[in-house]
C-alpha positions as a printed NumPy array, in Angstrom:
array([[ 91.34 , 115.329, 118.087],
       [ 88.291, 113.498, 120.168],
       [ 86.222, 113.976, 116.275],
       [ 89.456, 112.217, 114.484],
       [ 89.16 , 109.31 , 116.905],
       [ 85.704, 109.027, 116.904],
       [ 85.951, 108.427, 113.361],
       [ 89.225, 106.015, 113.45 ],
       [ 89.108, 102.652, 111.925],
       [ 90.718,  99.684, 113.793],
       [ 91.458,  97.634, 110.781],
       [ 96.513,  99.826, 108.813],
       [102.878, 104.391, 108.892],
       [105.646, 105.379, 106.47 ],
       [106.373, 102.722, 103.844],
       [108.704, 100.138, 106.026],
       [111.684,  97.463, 104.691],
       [110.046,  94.414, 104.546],
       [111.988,  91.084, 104.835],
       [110.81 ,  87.248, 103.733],
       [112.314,  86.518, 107.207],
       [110.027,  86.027, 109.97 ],
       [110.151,  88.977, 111.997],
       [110.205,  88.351, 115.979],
       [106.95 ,  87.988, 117.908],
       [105.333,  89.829, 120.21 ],
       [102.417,  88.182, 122.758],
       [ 99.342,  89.828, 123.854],
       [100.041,  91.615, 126.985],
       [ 97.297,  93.684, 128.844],
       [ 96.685,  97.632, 128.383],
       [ 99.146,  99.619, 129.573],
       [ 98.956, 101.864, 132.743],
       [ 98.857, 105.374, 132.742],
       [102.31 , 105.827, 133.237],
       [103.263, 104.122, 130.178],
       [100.468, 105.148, 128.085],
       [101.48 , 109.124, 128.872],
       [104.583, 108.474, 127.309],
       [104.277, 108.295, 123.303],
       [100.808, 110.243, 123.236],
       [101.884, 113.436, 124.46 ],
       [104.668, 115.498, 125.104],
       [103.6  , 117.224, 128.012],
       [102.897, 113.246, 129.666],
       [104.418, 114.432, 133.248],
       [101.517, 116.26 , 133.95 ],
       [ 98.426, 114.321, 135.504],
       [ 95.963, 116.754, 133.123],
       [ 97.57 , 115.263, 130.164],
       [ 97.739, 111.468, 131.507],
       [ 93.682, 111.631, 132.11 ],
       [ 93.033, 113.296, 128.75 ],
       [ 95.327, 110.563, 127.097],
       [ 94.025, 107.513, 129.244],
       [ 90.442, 108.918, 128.227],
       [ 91.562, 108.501, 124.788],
       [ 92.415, 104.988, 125.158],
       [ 89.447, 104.022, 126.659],
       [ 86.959, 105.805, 124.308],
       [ 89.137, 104.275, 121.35 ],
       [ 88.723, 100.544, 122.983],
       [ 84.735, 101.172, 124.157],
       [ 84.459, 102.249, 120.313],
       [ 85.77 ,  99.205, 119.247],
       [ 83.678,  96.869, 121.05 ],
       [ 80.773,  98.732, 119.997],
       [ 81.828,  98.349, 116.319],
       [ 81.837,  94.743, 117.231],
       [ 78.455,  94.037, 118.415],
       [ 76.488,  92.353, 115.729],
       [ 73.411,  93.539, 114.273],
       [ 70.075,  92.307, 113.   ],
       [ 69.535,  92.469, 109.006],
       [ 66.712,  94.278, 107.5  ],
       [ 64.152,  91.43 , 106.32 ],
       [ 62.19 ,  93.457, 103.755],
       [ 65.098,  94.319, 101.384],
       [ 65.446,  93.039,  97.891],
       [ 68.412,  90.96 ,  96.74 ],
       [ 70.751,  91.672,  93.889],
       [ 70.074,  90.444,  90.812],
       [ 72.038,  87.351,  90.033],
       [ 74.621,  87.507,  86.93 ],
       [ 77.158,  84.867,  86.046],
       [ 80.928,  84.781,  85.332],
       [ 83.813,  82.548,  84.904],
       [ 85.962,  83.776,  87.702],
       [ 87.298,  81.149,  90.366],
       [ 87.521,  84.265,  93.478],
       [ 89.308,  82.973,  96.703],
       [ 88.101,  84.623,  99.886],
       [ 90.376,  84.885, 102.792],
       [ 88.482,  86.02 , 105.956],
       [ 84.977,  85.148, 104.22 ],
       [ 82.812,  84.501, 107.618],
       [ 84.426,  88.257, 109.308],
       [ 81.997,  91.237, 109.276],
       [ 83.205,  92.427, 106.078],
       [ 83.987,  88.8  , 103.861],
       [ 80.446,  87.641, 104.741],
       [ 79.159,  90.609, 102.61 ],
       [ 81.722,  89.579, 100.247],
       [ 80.652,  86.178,  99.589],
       [ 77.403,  86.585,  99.949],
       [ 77.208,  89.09 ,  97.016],
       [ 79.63 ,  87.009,  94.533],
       [ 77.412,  83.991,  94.982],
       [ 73.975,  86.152,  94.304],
       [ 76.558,  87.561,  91.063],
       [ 76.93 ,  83.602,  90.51 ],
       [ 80.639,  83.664,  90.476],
       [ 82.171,  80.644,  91.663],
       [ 83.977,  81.359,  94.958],
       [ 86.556,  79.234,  97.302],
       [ 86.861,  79.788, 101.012],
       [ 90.077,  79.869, 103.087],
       [ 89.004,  78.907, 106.449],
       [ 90.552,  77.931, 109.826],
       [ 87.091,  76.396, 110.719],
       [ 85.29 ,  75.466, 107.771],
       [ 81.75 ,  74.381, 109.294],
       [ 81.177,  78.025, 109.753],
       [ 80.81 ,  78.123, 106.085],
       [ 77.888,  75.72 , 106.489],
       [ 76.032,  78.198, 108.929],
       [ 76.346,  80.873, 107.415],
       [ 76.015,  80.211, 103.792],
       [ 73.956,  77.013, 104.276],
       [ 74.411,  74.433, 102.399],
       [ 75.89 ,  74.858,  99.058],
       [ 77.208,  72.375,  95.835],
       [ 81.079,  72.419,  95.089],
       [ 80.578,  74.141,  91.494],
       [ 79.832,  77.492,  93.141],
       [ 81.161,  77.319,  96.621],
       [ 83.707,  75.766,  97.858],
       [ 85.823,  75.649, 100.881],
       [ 89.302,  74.79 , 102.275],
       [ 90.587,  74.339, 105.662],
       [ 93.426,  76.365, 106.194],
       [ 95.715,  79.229, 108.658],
       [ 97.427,  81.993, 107.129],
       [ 99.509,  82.528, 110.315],
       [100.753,  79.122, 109.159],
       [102.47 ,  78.586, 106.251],
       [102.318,  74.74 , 106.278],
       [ 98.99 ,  75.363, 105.705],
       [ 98.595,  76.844, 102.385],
       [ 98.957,  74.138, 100.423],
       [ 99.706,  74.86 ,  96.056],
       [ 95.762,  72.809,  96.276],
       [ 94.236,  75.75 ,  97.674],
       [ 95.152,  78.275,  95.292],
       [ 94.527,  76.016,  91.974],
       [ 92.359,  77.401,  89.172],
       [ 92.073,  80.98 ,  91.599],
       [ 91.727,  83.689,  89.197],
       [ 91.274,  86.312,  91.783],
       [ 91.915,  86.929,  95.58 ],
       [ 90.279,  89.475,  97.969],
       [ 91.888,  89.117, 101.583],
       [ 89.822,  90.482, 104.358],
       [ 91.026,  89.035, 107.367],
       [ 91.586,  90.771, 110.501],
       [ 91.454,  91.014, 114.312],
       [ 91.056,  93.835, 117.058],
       [ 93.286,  96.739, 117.511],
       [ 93.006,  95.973, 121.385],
       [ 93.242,  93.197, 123.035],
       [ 90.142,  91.399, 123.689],
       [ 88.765,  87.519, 123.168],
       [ 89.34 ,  87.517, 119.84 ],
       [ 93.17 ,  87.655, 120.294],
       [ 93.201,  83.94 , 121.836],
       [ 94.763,  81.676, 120.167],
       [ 97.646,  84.098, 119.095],
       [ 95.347,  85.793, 116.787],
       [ 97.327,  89.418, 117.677],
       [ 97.74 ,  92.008, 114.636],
       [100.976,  91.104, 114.263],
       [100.446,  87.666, 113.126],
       [ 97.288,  88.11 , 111.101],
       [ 97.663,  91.366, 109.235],
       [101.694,  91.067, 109.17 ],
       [102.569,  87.702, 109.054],
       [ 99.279,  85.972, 107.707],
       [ 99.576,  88.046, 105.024],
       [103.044,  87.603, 104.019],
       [102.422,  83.824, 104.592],
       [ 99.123,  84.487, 102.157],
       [101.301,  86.691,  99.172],
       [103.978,  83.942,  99.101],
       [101.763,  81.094,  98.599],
       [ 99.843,  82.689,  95.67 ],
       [100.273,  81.523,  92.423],
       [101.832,  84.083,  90.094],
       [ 99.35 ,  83.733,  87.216],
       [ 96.963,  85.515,  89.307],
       [ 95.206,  88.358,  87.678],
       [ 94.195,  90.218,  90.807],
       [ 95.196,  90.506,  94.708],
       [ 92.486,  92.866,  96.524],
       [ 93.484,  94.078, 100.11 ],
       [ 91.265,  95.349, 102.919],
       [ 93.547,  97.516, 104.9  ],
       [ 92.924, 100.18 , 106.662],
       [ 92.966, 104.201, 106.736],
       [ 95.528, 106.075, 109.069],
       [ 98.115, 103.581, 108.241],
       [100.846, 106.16 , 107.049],
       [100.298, 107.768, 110.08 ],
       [100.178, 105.637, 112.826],
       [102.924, 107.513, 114.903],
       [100.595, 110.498, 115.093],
       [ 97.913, 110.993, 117.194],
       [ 95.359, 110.505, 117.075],
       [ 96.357, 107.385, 115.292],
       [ 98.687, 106.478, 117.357],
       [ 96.332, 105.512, 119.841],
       [ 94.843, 103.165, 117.524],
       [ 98.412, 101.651, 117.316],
       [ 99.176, 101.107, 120.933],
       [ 98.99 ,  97.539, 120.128],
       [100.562,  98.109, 116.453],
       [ 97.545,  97.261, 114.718],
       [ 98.516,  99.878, 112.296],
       [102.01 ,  99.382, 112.008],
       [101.389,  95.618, 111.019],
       [ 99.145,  96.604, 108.315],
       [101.521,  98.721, 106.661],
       [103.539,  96.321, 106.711],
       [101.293,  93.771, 104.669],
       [100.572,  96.186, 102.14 ],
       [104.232,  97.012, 101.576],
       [105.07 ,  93.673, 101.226],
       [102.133,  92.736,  99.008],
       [103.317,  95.952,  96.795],
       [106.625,  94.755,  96.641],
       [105.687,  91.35 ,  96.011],
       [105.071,  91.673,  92.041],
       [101.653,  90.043,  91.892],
       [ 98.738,  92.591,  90.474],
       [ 96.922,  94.497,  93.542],
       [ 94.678,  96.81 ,  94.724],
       [ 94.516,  97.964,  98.306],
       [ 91.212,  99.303,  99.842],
       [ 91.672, 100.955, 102.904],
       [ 88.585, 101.164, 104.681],
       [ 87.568, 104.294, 107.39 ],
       [ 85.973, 103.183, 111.039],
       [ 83.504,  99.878, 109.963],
       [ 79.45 , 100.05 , 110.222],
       [ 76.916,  97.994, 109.249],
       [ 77.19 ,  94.699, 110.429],
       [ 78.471,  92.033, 111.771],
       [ 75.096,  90.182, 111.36 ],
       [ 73.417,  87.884, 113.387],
       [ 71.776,  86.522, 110.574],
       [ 73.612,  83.799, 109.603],
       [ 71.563,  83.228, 106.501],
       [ 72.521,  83.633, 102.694],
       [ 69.095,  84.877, 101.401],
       [ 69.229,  87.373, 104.627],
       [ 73.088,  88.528, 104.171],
       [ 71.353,  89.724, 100.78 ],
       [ 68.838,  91.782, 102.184],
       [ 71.538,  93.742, 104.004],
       [ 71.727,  97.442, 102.811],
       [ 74.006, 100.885, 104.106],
       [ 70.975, 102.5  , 105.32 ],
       [ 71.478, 106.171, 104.549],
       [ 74.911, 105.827, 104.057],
       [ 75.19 , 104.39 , 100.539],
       [ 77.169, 107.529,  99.135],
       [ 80.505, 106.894,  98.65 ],
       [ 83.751, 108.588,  98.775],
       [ 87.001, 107.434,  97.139],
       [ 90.644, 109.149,  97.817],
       [ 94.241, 108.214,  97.852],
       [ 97.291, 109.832,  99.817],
       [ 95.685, 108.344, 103.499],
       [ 93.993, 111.841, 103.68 ],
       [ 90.241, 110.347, 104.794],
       [ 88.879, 110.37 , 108.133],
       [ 85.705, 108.917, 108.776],
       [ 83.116, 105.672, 108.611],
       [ 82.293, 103.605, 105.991],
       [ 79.685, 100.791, 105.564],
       [ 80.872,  96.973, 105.609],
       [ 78.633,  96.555, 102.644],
       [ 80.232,  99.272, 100.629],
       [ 83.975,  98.097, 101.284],
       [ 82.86 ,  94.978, 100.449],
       [ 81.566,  96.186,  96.937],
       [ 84.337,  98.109,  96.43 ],
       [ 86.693,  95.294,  96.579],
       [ 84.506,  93.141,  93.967],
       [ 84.545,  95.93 ,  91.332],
       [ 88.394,  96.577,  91.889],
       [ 88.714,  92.581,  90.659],
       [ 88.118,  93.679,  87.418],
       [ 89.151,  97.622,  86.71 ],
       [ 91.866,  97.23 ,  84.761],
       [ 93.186, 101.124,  86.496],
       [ 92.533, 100.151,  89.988],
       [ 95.424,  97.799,  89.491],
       [ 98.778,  98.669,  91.528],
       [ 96.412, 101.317,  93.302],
       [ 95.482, 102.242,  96.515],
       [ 92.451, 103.529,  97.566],
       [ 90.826, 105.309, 100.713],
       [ 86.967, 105.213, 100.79 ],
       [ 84.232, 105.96 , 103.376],
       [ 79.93 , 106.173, 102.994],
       [ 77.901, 109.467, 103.942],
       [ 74.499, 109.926, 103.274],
       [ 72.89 , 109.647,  99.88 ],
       [ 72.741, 107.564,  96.741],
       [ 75.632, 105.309,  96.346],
       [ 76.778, 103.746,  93.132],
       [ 75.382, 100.656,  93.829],
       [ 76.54 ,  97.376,  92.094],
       [ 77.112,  99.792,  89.268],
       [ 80.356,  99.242,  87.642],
       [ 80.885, 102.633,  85.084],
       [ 79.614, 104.527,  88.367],
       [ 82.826, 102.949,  90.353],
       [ 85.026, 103.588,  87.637],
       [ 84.14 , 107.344,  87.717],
       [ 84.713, 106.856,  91.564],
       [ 88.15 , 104.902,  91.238],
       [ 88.941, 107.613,  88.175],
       [ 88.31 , 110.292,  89.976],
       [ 90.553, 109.707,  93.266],
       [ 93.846, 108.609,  91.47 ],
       [ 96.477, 110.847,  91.862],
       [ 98.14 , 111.943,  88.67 ]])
């Protein structure tokens, strides 16, 4: 159980009802004492033996998280990609997080014109530097608030990839109401209705152990109903009739970077890690690289299969596929349950 949480992603239980109403909100609150914490983890909770083992959990789980968290420096003697072009308009949601700054970095070295959904759009500036309107552009705007996502924002969009997120625990990144529940539940519903239904493709980072999230070890993951909420984004996205793919991603590596640099976000590489492994049915425990999720969601934007598909995928050691598109179709082909 300690190697299962070790491995555990903080970014998504059985499929849920979903409504268009608002469901009520919950506020941060701090972590809960051992009394409280003995209760859904383990049957045998009465016992002090089994409160330390289970508040030992919790606190590896949260010291893992804050570790994922802790930015990195880039590589400076890697090679960029090679730049191609397209036509795609690609709207990133969550473009300056860990795993969308990978993400937008590679679309603009792939010269594909990209728009930016941001609550604070000067980060765009320092990270990306400065860049002309024909192949970046940004707009200032919530998706915890509808009143925000204004028809503007989504015109022209051929293609979305959301990767917005927060912690699974509470921490500094929760001010401002930025809980799971309203960014991967509610920002996301928020996100789904706005979109304009002549979209030809709606990729979502999610998360693995999201089925499962009221077992353990997952369910320490959940305390705070990370998981729970991120279900319930992806069933309402599923439900919602616009063309998807989900990528649910194992615990995050790689990055964030401290680098806020275009030229040096394209440097970044998985180290060993570049293999990758794809699988459906929530049956994958383990790590994946930022870099590789964030691949993985640019060649699902245009796999015709991946389409109304979920995936699973983590990184081990070895050759990865790259920014080779027939070797993630073999990859995508090859997990899909018949």
């Amino acid at each position: 159980m300690a190697m299962a949480l070790n491995l555990l992603s903080p970014s998504t239980h059985r499929h849920l009802p979903f409504s268009s109403e608002k469901p009520p909100r919950s506020s941060p609150f701090p972590l809960p004492n051992h009394r409280a914490l003995c209760f859904p983890l383990s049957p045998r909770s009465a016992s002090s033996r089994s409160c330390a083992r289970d508040a030992a959990l919790l606190a590896r789980a949260v010291k893992q998280e804050e570790e994922q968290a802790q930015p990195v420096e880039l590589d400076e003697t890697q090679t960029p990609k090679s730049p191609q072009s397209s036509s795609k308009l690609v709207l990133v949601v969550g473009g300056t997080g860990g795993v969308g700054q990978l993400i937008v970095a590679s679309l603009l070295s792939r010269k594909i014109k990209s728009r930016l959904l941001l609550r604070d759009p000067s980060k765009a500036v320092s990270l990306f530097g400065e860049q002309v309107d024909d192949i970046l552009e940004v707009r200032k705007g919530d998706t915890r608030n509808p009143n925000d996502l204004d028809p503007a924002i989504f015109e022209g969009v051929t293609h979305v990839i959301c990767c917005t997120g927060t912690t699974a625990f509470p921490s500094k990144r929760w001010e401002g109401d930025n809980t799971p529940e309203r960014v991967d539940w509610e920002g996301i519903r928020n996100l789904v209705m706005a979109l304009p239904r002549t979209l030809s493709r709606f990729v979502l980072v999610s998360s693995v152990g999201v089925t499962k999230y009221n077992e353990l070890p997952w369910s320490i993951m959940n305390l705070f109903g990370v998981l729970k909420f991120k279900k319930m984004g992806e069933d309402f996205v599923r439900n919602s009739g616009i063309p998807y793919t989900i990528i649910r991603a194992g615990r995050l590596t790689d990055g964030p970077y401290t680098s806020y640099d275009l030229n040096t976000l394209l440097k970044a590489t998985a180290g060993e890690r570049r293999a990758v492994v794809v699988s459906q049915g929530d049956k994958l425990v383990g790590e994946v690289s930022r870099l590789v999720v964030a691949e993985a969601c640019i060649q699902a934007l245009d796999i015709d299969f991946t389409e109304g598909q979920i995936y699973e995928i983590n990184s081990v050691k070895g050759e990865g596929p790259g920014s080779n598109t027939e070797k993630w179709r073999e990859l995508f082909r090859a997990a899909q349950i018949s």
